[in-house]
N, C-alpha and C positions, 0 to 999 in steps of 0.2 A: 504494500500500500504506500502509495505517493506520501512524502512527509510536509509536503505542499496542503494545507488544510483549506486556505482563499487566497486569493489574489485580483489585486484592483490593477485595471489595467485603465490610464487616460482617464480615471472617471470624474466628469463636472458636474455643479449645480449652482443654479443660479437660482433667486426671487427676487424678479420684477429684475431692476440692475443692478444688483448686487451678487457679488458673485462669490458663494459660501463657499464650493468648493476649486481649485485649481488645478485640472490634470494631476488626479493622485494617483501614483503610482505606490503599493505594496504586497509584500506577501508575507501570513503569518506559518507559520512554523506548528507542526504537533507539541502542545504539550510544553509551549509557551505560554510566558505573560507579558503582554504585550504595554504597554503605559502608553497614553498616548496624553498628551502633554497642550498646554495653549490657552490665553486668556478666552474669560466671556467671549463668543460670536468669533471665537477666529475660526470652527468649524467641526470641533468635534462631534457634537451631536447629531449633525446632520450628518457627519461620516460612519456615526453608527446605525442611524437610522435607513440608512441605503443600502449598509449590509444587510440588517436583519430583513429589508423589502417593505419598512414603512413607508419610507419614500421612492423614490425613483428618481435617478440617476440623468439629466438634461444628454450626458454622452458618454462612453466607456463603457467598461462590463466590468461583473463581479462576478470570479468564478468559484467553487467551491469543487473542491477536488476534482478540478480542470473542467468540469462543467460550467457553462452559462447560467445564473442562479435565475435569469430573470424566464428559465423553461426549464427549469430542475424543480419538479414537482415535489419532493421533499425536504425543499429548502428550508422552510419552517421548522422542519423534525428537528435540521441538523444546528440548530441557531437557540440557543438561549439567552434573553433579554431583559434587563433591567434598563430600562431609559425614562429616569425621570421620575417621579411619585410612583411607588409600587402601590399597584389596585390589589386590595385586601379588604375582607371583610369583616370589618371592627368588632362583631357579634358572635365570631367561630373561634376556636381554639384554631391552634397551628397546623394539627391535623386536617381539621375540619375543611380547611380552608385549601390546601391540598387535594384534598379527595374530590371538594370541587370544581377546581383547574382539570388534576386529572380526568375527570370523566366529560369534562368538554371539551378536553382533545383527544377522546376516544383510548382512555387509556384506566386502567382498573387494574393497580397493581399495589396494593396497601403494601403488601414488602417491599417495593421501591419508595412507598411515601415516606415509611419508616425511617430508612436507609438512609434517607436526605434530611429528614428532623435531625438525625443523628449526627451525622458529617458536616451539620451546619453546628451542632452545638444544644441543638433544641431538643426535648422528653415528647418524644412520640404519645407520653400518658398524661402529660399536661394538658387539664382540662382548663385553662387558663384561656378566656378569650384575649381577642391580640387587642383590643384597646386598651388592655392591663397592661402590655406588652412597653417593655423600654424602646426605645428608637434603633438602640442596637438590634434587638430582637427582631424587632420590623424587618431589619435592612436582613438578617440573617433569611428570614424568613420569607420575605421577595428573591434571595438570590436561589434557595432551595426551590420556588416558585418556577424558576428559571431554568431548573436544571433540569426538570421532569422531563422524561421520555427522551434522557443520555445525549443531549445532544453533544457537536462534538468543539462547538464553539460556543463560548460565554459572553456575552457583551455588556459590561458593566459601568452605567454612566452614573459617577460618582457615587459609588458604593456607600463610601467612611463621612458623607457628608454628615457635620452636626453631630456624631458620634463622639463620645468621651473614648480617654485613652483604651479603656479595657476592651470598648467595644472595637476598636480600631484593629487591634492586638490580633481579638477573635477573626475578624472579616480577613484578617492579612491570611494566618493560621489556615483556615480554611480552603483560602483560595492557593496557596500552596499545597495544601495536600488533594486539594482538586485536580493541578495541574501534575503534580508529583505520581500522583497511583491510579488517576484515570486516565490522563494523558489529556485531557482536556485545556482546548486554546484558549486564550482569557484577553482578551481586551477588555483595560481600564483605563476609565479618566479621573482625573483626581485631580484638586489643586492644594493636598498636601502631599506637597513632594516629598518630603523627607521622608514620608511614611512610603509613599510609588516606589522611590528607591530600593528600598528593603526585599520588595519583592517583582521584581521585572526582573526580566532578561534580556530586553530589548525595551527601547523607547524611540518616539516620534513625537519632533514638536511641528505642533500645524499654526503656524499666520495669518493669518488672513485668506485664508481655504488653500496655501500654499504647504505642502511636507517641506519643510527648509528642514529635519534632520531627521536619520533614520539610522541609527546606530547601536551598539549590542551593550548588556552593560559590563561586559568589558571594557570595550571603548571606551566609554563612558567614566567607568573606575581610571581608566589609564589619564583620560583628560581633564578628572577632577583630582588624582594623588595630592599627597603631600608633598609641598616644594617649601624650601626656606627660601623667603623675599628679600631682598635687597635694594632699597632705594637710595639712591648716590646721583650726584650731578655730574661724578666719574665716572663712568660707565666705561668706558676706554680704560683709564688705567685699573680700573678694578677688573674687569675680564682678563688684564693681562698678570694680575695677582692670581688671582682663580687660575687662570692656567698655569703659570712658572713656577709660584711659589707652594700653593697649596695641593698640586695635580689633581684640578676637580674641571672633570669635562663633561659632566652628564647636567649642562643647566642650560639657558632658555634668557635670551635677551629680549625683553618683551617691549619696551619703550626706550625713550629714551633717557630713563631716570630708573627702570624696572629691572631686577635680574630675577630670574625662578631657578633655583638649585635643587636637582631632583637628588643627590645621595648627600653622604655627610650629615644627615638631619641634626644630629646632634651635635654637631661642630660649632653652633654658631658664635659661642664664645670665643672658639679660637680663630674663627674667620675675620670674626669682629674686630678681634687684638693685630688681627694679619694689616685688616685695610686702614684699621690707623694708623697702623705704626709706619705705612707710609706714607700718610697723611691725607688718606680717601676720608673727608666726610660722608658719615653715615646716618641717613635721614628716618631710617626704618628697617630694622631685621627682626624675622621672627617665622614662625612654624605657620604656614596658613593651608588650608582643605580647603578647594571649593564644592559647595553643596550644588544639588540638582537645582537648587533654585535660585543661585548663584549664576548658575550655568544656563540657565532657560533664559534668565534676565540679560545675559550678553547675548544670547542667540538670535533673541528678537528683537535685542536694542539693535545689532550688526545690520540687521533686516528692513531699520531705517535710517542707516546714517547713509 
């Protein structure tokens, strides 16, 4: 079996002249987690909602295991959806509520209803209606909602929205071990990165209906490391300290006042005593990590300079 699960090829959408999305091109991966990244209206919702076939796509195709989704009669089967307020009904236990999703998609399998209360976190025996229910619980409870009838893609538009830490923790948990033992594809959007981080394997930031980045979180880890900073108005004779005197070549002249020094991390004391002593002022040294949101913030400020 192809480990190709979808793939957008060129696909656009516009309302009225506005144009949500721009020739996106991607494809996810089995048993990935996908982050997909970008302020309010730069187009993520609307790129979820063309996968699952809420909306439709102005030009391109969406294919699902090399198939055309838009004449793939089981597209729905294979597509699990969360976009937006999960529809639940406030007067049913968690089960309850299940059993009647399942039997309106033709599906009567209390041992898979189970199975999903379970793997989300939730007591299959909890006679607890969901208005009782915490917000975490909700969200849990829409994404098990989501999962009925094995689909093989998840599409989850701001899951940990409003959720307190523990609930956050839970929704991570889970959707890892979704991905981990079912093999199940996971696109999320989320505007807490620091938490996206934790569990992607790939990320995509979208613009303005533009993909400006589509990278693994390798990449990702490799372009956010730990570097010691250096700001100097010598740049010149301090790279040529760095090189002669200290043999440190693994760093990064980023302006012209900036150095990023990717080994030695701990040296900075002794670099520090290196560039006085031949009398490089030094305006800033120290240990800095950029975060995913660190990272997002220059991606899309780049996007309008």
């Amino acid at each position: 079996m192809t480990n190709c699960i979808l793939e957008l090829k060129d696909v656009s959408k516009s309302y009225h002249e506005i144009k949500a999305l721009d020739n996106i091109n991607l494809r996810l991966l089995r048993g990935e987690i996908y982050g997909l990244i970008g302020r309010n209206g730069a187009g993520k919702t609307t790129l979820m909602r063309i996968i699952s076939g809420l909306t439709f796509a102005d030009s391109g195709t969406v294919e699902i295991f090399n198939k055309d989704a838009s004449v793939y009669e089981d597209m729905l089967e294979r597509i699990g959806v969360l976009i937006e307020t999960p529809a639940l009904y406030p007067n049913l236990s968690a089960r309850k509520n299940l059993a009647l999703k399942a039997a309106g998609v033709g599906l009567v399998d209390y041992e898979q209803i189970d199975e999903l209360l379970l793997a989300m976190g939730l007591d299959p025996k909890d006679k607890k209606i969901v208005k009782k229910f915490s917000l975490g619980m909700k969200q849990r409870l829409a994404i098990a909602m989501a999962l009925l009838g094995n689909p093989d893609i998840l599409l989850l538009d701001e899951p940990a929205n409003g959720l307190d830490p523990q609930g956050i923790i839970a929704i991570r948990e889970s959707l890892l071990r979704l991905a981990r033992e079912k093999q199940i594809t996971i696109m999320v959007s989320s505007h807490i990165l620091d938490e996206l981080s934790r569990m992607i394997t790939r990320v995509g930031i979208i613009e303005q209906g533009r993909l400006i980045e589509d990278i693994s979180k390798q990449e990702l880890d490799e372009r956010c490391r730990e570097k010691l900073v250096i700001k100097t108005a010598e740049i010149e004779r301090a790279v040529n300290i760095l090189e002669e005197n200290l043999k440190i070549n693994n760093f990064k002249v980023v302006d012209g006042e900036t150095i990023e020094i990717y080994e030695h991390l701990d040296s900075a004391r002794e670099i520090n005593s290196s560039l006085s002593k031949s009398d490089i002022p030094i305006d800033f040294i120290g240990v800095s990590k950029t975060s995913l949101e660190e990272y997002f913030m220059e991606r899309i400020g780049a996007t309008h300079a």
